[in-house]
DSSP file (Angstrom, degrees, kcal/mol; ACC not computed):
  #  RESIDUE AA STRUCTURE BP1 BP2  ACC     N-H-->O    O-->H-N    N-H-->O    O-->H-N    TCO  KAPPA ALPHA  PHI   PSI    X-CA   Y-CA   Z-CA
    1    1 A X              0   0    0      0, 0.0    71,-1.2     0, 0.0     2,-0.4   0.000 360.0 360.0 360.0 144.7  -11.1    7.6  -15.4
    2    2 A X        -     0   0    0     69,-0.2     2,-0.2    67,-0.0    69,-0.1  -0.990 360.0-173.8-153.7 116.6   -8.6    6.6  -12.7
    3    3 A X        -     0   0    0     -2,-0.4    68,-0.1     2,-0.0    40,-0.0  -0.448  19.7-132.3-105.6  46.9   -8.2    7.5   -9.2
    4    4 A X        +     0   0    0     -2,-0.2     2,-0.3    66,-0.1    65,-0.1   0.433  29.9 152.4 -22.3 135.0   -5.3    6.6   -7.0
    5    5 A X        +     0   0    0     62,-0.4     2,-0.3    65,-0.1    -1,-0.1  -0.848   5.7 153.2-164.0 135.4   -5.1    5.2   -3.6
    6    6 A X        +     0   0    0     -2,-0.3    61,-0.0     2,-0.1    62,-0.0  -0.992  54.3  35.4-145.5 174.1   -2.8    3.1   -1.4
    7    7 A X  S    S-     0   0    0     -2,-0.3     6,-0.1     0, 0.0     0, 0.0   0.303 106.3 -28.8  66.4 160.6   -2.6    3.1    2.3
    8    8 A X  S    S-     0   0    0      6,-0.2     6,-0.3     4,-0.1    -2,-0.1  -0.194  72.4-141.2 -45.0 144.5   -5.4    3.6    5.2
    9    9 A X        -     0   0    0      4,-1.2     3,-0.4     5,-0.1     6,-0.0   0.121  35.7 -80.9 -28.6 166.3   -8.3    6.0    3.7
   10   10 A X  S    S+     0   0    0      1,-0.2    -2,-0.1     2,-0.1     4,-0.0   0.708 132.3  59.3 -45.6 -50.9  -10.2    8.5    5.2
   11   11 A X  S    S-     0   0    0      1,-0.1    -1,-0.2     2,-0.0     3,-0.1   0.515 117.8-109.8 -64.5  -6.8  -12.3    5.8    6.7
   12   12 A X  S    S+     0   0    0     -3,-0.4     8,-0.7     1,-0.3     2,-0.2   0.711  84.4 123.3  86.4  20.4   -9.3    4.2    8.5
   13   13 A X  B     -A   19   0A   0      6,-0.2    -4,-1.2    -6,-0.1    -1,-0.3  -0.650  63.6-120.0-100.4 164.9   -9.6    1.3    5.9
   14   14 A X    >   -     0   0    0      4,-1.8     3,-1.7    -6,-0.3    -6,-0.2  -0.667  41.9 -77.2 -99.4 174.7   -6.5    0.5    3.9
   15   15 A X  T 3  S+     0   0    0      1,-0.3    52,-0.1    -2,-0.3    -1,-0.1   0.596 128.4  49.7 -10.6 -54.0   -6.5    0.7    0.1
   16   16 A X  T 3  S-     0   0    0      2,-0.1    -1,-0.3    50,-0.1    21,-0.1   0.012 118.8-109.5-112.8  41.6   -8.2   -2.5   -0.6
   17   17 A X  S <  S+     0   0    0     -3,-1.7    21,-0.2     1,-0.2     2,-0.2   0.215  73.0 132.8  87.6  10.8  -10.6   -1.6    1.6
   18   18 A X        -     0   0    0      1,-0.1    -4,-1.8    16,-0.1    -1,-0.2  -0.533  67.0 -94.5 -62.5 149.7  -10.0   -4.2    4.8
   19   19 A X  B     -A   13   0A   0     -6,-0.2     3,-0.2    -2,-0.2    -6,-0.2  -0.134  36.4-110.3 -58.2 161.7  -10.0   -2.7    8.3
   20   20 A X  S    S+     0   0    0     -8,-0.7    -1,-0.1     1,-0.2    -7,-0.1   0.509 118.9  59.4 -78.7   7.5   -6.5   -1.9    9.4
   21   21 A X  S    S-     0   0    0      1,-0.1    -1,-0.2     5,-0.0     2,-0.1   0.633  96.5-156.0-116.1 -21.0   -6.7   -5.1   12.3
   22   22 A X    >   -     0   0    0     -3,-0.2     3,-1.1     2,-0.1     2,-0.2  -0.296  39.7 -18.1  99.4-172.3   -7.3   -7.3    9.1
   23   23 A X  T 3  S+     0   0    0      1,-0.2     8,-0.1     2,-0.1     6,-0.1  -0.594 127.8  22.1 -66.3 136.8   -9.3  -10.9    9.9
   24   24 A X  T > >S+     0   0    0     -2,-0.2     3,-2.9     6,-0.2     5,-0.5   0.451  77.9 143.0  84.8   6.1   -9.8  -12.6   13.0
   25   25 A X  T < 5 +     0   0    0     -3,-1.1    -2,-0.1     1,-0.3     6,-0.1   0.673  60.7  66.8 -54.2 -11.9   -9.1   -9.3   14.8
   26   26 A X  T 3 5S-     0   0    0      4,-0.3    -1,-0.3     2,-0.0    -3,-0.0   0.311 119.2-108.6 -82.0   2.5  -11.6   -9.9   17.5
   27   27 A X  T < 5S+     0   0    0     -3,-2.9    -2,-0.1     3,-0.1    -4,-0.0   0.714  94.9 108.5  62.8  23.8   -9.2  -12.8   18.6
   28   28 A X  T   5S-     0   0    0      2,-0.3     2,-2.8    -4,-0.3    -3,-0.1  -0.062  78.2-134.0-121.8  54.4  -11.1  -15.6   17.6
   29   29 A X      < +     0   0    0     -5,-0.5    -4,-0.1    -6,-0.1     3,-0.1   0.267  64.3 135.1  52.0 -16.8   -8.8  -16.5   14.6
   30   30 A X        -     0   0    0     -2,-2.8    -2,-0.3    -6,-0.1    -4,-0.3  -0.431  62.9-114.6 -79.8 135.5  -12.2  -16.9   12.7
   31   31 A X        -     0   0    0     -8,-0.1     2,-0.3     1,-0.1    -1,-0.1  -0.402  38.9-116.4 -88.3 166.9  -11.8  -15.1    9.2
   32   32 A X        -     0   0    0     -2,-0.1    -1,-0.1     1,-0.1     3,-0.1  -0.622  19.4 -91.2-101.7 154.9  -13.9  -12.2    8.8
   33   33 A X        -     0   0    0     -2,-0.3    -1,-0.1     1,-0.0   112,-0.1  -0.398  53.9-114.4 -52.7 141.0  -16.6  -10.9    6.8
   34   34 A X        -     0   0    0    110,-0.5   110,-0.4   -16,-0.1     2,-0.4  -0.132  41.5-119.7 -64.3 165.7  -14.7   -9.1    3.9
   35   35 A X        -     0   0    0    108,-0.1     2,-0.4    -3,-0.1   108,-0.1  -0.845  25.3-104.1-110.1 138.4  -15.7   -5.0    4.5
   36   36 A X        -     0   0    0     -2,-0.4     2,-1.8   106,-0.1   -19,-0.1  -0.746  27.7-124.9 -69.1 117.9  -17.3   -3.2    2.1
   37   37 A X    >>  +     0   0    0     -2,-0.4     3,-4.5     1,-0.2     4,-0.8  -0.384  33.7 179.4 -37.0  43.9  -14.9   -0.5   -0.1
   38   38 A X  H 3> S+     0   0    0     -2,-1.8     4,-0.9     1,-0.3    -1,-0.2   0.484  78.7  55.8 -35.2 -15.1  -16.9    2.2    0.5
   39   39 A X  H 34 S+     0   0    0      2,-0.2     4,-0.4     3,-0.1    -1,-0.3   0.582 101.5  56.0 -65.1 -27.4  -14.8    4.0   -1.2
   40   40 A X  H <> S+     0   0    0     -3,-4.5     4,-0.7     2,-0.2    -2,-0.3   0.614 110.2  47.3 -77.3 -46.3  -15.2    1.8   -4.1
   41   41 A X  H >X S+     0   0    0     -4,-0.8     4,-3.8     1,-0.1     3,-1.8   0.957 106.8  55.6 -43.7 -50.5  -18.8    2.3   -4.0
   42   42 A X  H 3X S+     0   0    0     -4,-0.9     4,-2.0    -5,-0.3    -2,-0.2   0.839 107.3  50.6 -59.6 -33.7  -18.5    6.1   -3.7
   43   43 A X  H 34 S+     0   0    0     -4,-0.4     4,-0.3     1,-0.2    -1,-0.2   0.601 111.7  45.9 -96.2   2.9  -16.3    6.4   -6.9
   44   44 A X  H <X S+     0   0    0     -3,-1.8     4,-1.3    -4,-0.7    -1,-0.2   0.730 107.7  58.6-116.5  -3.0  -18.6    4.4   -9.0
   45   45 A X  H  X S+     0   0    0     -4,-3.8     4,-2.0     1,-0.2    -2,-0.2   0.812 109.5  47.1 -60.4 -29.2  -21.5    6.4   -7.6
   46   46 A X  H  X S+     0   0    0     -4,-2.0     4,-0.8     2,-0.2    -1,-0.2   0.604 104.7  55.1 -64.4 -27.6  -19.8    9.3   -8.9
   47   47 A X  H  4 S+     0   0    0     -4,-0.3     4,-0.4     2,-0.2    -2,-0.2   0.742 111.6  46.2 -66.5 -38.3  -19.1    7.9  -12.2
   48   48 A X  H >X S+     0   0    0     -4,-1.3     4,-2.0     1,-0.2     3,-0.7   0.979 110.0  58.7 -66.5 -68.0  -23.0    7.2  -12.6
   49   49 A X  H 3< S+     0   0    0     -4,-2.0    -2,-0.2     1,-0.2    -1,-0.2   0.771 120.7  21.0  -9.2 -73.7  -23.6   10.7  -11.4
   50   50 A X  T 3< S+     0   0    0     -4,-0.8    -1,-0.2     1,-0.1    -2,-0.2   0.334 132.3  35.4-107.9  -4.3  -21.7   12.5  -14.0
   51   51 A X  T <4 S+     0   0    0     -3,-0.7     2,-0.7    -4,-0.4    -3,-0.2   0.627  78.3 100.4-115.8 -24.0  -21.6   10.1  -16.7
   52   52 A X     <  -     0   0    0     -4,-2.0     2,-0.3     6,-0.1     6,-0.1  -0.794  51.1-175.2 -92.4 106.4  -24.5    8.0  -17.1
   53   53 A X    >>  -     0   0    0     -2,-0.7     4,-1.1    56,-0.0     3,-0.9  -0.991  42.3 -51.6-101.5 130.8  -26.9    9.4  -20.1
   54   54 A X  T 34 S-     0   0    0     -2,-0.3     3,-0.3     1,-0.3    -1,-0.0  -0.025 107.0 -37.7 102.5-141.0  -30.4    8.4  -21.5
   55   55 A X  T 34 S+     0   0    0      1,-0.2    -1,-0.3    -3,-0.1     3,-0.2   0.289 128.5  75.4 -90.8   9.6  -30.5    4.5  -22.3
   56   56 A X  T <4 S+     0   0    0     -3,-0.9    21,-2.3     1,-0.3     2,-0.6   0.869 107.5  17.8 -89.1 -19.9  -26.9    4.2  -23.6
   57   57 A X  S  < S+     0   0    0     -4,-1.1    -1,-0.3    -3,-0.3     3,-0.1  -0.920  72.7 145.4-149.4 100.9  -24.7    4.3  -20.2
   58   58 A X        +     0   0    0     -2,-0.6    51,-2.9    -3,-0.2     2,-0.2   0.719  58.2  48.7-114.3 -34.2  -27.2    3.5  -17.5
   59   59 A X  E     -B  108   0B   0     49,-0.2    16,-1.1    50,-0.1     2,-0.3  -0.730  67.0-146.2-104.7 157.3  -24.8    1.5  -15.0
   60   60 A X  E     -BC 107  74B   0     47,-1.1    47,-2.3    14,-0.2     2,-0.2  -0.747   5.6-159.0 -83.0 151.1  -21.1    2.4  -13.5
   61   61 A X  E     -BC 106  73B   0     12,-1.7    12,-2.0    -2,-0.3     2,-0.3  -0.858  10.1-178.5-125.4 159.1  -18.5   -0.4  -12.8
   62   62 A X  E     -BC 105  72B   0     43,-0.8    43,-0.9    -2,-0.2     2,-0.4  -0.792   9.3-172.6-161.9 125.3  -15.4    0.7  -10.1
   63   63 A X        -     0   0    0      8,-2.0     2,-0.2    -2,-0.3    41,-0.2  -0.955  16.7-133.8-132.0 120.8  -13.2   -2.2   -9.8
   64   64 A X        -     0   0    0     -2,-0.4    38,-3.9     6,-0.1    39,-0.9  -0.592  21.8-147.6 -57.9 114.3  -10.1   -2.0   -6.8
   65   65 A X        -     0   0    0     36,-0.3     2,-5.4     4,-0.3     4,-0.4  -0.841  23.8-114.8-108.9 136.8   -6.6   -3.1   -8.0
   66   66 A X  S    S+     0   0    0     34,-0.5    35,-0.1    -2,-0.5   -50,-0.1   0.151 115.5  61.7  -5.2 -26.2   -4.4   -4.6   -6.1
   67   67 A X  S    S-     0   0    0     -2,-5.4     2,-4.5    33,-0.3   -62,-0.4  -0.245 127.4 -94.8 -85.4  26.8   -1.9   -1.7   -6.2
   68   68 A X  S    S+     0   0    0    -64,-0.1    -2,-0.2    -4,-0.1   -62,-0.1   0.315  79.5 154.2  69.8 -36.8   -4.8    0.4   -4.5
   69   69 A X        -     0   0    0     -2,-4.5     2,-0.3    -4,-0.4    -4,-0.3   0.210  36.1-149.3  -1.1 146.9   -5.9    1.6   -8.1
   70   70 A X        +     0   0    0     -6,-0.2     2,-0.3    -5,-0.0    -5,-0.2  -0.644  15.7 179.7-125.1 175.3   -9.4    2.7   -8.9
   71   71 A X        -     0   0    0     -2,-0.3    -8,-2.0   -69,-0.1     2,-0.3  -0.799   8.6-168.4 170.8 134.0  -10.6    2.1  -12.3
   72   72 A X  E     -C   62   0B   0    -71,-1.2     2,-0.3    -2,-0.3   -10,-0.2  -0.959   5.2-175.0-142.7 165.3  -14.1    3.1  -13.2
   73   73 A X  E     -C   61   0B   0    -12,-2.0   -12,-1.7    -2,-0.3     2,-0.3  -0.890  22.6-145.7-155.4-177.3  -16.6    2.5  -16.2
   74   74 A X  E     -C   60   0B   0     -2,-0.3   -14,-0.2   -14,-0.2     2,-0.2  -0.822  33.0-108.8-137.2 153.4  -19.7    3.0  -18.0
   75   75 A X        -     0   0    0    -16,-1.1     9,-0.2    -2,-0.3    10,-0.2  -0.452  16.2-137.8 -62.6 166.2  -22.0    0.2  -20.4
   76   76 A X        -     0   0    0      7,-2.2   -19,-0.2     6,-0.3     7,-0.1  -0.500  21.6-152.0-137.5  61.8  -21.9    0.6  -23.7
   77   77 A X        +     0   0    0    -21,-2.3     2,-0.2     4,-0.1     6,-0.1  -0.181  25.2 168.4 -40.7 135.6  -25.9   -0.1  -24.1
   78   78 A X    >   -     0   0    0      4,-0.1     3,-1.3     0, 0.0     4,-0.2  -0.917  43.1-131.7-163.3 128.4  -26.3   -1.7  -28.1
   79   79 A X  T 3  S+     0   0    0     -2,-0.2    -2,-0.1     1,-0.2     0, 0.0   0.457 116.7  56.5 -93.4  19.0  -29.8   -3.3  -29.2
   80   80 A X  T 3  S-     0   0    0      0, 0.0    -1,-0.2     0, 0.0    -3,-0.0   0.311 138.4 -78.8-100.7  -8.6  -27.3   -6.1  -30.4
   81   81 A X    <   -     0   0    0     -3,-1.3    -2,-0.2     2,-0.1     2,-0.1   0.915  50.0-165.8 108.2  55.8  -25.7   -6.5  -26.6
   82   82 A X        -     0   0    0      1,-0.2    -6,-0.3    -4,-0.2    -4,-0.1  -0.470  41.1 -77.3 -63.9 127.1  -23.4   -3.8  -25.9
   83   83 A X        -     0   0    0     -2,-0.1    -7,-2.2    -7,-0.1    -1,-0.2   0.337  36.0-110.3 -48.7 174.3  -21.2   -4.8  -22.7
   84   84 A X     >  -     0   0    0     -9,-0.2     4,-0.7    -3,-0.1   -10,-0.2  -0.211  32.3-114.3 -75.4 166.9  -22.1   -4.6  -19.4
   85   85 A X  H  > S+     0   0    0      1,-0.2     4,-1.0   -25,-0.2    -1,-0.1   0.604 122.4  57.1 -84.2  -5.2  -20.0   -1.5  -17.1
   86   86 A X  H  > S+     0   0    0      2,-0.2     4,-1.4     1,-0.2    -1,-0.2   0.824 113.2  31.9 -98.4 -16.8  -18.4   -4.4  -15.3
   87   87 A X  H  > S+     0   0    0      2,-0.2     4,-1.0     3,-0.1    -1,-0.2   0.766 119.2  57.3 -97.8 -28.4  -16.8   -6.2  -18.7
   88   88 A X  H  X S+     0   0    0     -4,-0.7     4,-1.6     2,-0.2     3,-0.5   0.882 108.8  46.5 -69.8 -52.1  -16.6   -2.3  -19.8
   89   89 A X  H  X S+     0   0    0     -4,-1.0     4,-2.1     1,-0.3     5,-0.3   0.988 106.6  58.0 -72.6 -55.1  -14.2   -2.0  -16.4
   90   90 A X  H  X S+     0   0    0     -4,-1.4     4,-1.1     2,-0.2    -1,-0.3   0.644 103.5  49.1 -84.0   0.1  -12.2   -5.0  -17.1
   91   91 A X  H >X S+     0   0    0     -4,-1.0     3,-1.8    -3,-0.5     4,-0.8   0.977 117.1  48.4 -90.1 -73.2  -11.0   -3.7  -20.4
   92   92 A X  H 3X S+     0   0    0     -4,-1.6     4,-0.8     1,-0.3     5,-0.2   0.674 103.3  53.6  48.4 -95.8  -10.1   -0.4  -18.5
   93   93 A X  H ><>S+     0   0    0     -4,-2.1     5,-1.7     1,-0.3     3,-0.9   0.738 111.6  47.4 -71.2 -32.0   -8.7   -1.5  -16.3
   94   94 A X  H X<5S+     0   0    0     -3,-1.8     3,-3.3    -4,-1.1    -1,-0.3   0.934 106.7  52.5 -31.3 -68.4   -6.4   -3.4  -18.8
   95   95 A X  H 3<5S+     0   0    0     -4,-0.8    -1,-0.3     1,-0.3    -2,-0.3   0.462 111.5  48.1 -74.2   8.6   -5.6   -1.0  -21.0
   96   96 A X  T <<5S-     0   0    0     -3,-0.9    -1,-0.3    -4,-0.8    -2,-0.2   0.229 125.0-100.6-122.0  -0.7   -4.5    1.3  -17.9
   97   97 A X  T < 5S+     0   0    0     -3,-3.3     2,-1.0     1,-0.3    -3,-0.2   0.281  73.9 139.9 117.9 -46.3   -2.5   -1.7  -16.6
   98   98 A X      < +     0   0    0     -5,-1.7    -1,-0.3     1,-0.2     3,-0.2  -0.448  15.5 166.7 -68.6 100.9   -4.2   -3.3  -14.1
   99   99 A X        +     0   0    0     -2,-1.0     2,-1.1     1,-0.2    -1,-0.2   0.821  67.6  49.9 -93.1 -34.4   -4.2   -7.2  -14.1
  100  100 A X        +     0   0    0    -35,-0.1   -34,-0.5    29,-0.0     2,-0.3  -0.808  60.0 175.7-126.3  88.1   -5.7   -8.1  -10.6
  101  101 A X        -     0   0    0     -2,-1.1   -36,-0.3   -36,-0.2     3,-0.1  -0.653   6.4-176.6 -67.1 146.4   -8.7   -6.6   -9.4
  102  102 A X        +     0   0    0    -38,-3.9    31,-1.6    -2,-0.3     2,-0.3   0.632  66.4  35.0-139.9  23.0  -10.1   -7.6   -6.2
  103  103 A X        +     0   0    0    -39,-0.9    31,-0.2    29,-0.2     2,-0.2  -0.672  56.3 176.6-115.7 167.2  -12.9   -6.0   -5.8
  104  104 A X        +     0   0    0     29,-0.5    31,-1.9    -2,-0.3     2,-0.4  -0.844   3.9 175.1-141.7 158.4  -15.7   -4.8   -8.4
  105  105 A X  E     -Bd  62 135B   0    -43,-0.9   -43,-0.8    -2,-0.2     2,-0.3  -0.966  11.4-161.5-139.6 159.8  -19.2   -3.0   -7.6
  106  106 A X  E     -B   61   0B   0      9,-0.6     2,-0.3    29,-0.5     9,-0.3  -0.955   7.0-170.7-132.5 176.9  -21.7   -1.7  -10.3
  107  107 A X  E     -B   60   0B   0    -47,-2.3   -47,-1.1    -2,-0.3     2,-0.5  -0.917  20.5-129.2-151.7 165.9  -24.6    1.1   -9.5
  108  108 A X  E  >> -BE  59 113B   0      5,-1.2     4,-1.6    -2,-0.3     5,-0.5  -0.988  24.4-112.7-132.7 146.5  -27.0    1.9  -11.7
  109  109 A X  T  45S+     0   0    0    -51,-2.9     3,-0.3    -2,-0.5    -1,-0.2   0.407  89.0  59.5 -75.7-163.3  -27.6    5.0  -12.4
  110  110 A X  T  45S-     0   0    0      1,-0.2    -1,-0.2   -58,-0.1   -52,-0.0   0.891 134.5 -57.4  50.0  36.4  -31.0    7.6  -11.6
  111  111 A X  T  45S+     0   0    0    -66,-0.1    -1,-0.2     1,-0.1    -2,-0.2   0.826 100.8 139.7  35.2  49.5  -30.1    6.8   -7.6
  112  112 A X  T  <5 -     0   0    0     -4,-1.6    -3,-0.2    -3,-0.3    -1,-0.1   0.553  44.0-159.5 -87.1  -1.7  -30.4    2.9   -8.1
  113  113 A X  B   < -E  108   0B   0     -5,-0.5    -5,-1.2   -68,-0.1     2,-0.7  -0.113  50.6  -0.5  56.8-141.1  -27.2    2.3   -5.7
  114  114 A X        -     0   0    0     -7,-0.2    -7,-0.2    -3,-0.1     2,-0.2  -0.587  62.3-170.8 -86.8 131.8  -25.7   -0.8   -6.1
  115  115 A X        -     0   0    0     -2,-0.7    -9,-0.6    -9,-0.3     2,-0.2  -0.654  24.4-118.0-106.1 169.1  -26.5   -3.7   -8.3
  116  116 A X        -     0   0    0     -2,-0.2     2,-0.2     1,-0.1    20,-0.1  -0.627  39.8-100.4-108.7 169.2  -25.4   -7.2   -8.6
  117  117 A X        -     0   0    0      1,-0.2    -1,-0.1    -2,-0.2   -11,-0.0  -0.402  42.4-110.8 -88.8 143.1  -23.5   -8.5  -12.1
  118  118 A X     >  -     0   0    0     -2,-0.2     4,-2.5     1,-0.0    -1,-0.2  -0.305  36.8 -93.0 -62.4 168.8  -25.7  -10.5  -14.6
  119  119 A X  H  > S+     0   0    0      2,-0.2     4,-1.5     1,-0.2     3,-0.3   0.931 130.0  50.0 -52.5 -65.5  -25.2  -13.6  -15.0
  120  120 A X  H  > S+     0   0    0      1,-0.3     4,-2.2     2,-0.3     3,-0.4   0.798 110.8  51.4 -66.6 -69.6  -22.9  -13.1  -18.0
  121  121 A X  H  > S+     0   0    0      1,-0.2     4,-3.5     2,-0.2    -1,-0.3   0.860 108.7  54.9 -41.4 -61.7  -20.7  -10.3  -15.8
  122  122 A X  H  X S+     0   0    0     -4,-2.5     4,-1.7    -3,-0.3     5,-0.3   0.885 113.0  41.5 -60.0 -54.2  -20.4  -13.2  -12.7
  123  123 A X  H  X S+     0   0    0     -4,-1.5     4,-4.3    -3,-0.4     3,-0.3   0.987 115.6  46.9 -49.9 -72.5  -18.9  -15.8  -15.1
  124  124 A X  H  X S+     0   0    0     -4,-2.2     4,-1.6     1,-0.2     5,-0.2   0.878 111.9  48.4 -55.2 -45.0  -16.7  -13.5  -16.9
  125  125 A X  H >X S+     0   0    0     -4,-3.5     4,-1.8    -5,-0.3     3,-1.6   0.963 112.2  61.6 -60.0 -60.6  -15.4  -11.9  -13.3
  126  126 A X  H 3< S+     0   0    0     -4,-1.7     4,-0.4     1,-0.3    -2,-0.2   0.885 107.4  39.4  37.9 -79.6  -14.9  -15.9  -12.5
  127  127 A X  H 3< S+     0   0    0     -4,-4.3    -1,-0.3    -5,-0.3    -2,-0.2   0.666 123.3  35.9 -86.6   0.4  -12.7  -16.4  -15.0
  128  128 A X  H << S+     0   0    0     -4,-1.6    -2,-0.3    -3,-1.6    -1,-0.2   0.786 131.7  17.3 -87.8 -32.0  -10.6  -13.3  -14.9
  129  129 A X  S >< S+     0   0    0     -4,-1.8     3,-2.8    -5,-0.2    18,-0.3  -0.552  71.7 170.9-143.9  40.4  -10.4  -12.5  -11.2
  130  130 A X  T 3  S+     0   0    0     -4,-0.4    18,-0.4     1,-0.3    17,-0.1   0.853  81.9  42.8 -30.7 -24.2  -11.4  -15.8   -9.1
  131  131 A X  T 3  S+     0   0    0     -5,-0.1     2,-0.4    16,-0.1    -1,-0.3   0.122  93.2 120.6-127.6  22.7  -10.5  -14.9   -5.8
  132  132 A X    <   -     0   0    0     -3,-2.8    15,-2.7    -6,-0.1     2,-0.4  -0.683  55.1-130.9 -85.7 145.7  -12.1  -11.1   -6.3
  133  133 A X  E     - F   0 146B   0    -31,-1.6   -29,-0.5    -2,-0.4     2,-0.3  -0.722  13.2-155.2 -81.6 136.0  -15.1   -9.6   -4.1
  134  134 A X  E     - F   0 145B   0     11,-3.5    11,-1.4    -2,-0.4     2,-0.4  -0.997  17.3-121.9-127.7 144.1  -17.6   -8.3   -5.5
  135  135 A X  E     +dF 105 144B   0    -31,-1.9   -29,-0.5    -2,-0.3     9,-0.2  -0.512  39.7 175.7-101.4 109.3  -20.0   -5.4   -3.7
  136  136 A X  E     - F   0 143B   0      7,-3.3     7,-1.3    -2,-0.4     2,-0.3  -0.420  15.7-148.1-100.1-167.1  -23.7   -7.0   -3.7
  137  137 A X        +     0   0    0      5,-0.2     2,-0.2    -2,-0.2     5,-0.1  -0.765  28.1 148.2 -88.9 150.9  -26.9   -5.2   -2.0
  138  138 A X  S >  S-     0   0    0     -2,-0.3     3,-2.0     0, 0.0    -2,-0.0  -0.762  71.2 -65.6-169.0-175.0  -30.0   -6.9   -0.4
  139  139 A X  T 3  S+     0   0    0      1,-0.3     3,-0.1    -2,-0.2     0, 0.0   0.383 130.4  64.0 -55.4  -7.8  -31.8   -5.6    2.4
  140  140 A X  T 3  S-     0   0    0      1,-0.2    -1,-0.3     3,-0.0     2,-0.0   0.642 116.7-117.2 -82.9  -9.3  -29.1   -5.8    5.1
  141  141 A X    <   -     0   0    0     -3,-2.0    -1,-0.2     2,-0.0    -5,-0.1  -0.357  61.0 -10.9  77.2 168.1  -27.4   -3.1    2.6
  142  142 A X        +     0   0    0     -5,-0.1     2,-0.3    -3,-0.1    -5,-0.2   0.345  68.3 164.5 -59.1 169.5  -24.2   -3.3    0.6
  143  143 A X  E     -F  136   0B   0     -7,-1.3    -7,-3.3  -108,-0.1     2,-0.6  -0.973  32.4-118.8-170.1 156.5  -21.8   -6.4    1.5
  144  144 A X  E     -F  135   0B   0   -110,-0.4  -110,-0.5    -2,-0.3     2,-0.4  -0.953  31.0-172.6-117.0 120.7  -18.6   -8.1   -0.5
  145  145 A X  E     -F  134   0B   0    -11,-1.4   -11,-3.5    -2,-0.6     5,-0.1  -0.907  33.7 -97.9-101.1 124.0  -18.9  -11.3   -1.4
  146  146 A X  E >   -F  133   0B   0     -2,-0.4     3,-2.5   -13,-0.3     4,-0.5  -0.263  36.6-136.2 -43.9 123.6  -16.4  -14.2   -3.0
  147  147 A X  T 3  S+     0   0    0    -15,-2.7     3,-0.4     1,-0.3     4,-0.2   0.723 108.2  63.9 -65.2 -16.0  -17.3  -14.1   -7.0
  148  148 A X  T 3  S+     0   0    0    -18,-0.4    -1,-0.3   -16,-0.2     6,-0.2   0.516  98.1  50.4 -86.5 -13.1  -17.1  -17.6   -6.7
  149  149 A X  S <  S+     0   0    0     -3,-2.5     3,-0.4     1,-0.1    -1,-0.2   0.620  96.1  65.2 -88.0  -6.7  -20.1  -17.5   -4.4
  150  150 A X  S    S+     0   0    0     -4,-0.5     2,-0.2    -3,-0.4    -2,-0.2   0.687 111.7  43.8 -92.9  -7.2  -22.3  -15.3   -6.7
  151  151 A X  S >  S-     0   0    0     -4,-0.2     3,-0.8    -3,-0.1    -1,-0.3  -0.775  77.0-167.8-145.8  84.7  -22.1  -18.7   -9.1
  152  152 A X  T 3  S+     0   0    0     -3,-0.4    -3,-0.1     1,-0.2     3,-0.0  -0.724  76.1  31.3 -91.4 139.8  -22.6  -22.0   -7.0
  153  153 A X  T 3  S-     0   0    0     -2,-0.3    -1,-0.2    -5,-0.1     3,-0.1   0.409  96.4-156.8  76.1   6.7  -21.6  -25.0   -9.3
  154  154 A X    <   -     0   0    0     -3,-0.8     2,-0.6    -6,-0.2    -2,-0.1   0.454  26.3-155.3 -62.4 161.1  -19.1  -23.2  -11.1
  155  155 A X        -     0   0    0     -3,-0.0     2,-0.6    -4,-0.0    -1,-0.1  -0.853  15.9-162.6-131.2  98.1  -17.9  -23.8  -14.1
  156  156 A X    >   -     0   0    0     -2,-0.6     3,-2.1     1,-0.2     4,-0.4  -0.765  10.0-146.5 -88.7 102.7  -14.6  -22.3  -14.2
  157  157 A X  G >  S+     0   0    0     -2,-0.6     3,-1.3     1,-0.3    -1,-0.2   0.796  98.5  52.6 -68.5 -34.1  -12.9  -21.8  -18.0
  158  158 A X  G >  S+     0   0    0      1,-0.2     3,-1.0     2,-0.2    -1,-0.3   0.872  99.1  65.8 -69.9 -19.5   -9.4  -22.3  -17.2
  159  159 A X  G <  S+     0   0    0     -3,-2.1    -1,-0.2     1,-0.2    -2,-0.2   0.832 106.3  52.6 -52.9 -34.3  -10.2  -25.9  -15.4
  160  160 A X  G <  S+     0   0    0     -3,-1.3     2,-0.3    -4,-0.4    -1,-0.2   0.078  87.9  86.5-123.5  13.4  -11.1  -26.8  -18.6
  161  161 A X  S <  S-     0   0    0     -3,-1.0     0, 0.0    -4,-0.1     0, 0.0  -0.950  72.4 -92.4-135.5 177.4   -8.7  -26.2  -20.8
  162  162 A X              0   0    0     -2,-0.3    -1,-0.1     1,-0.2    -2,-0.0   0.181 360.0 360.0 -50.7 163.4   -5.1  -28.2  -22.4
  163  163 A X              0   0    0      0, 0.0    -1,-0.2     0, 0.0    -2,-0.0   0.275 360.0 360.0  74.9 360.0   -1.6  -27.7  -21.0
């Protein structure tokens, strides 16, 4: 499932979901917290919504790419490991095209809002999309965060390998 968008939003945010005055708009050059893609939430809250059944497809993934793209997913619950909706989204988002996300959220479904990536998910976003946000919760409510923060130490796979 695939959604287009480029240019300011409804919310007056642009496509990849920054405010339209960008960082440092307050004039103290100081970059800003990245803005939550509310929009990016909303369309993998809708995917959960409508999609999500019994114990096989419990979470949605909705991952922003760089072209303003939406790209949305499901898990593929397995009692062997079936992927995650966020490894679920980057093959998506593949086969539709989409090399550069720069956002991702998941939600879990039964009105669980947003959840953060397993461990597994955070590595794997790491080494596809380094310099992608990804949409956590905590008690301030949702916020976008550097994937590279969500894994301090990091062990990045392309550091490590020949040529």
């Amino acid at each position: 499932m695939t959604t287009s968008g480029t240019g300011p939003g409804a919310d007056g945010r642009e496509a990849d979901g920054r405010g339209a005055d960008g960082p440092g708009a307050d004039g103290s050059g100081a970059e800003a917290p990245p803005a939550v893609d509310r929009e990016l939430v909303e369309a993998a809250l809708e995917v959960a919504r409508r999609y999500t059944r019994g114990d096989n497809h419990t979470v949605a993934a909705a991952g922003r790419n760089a072209d303003g793209r939406i790209i949305t997913a499901v898990n593929a619950y397995h009692f062997t490991g079936g992927p995650c909706a966020e490894l679920v989204l980057i093959g998506a988002a593949a086969g539709q095209g989409a090399y550069d996300l720069t956002t991702v959220v998941a939600v879990g479904d039964r009105g669980r809002g947003v959840i953060p990536p397993c461990g597994r998910c955070r590595q794997v976003l790491l080494d596809y999309f380094p310099e992608a946000g990804v949409i956590v919760a905590d008690g301030a409510g949702p916020r976008t965060v550097p994937v590279r923060e969500l894994l301090p130490v990091t062990y990045v796979w392309a550091d490590h390998q020949e040529g």
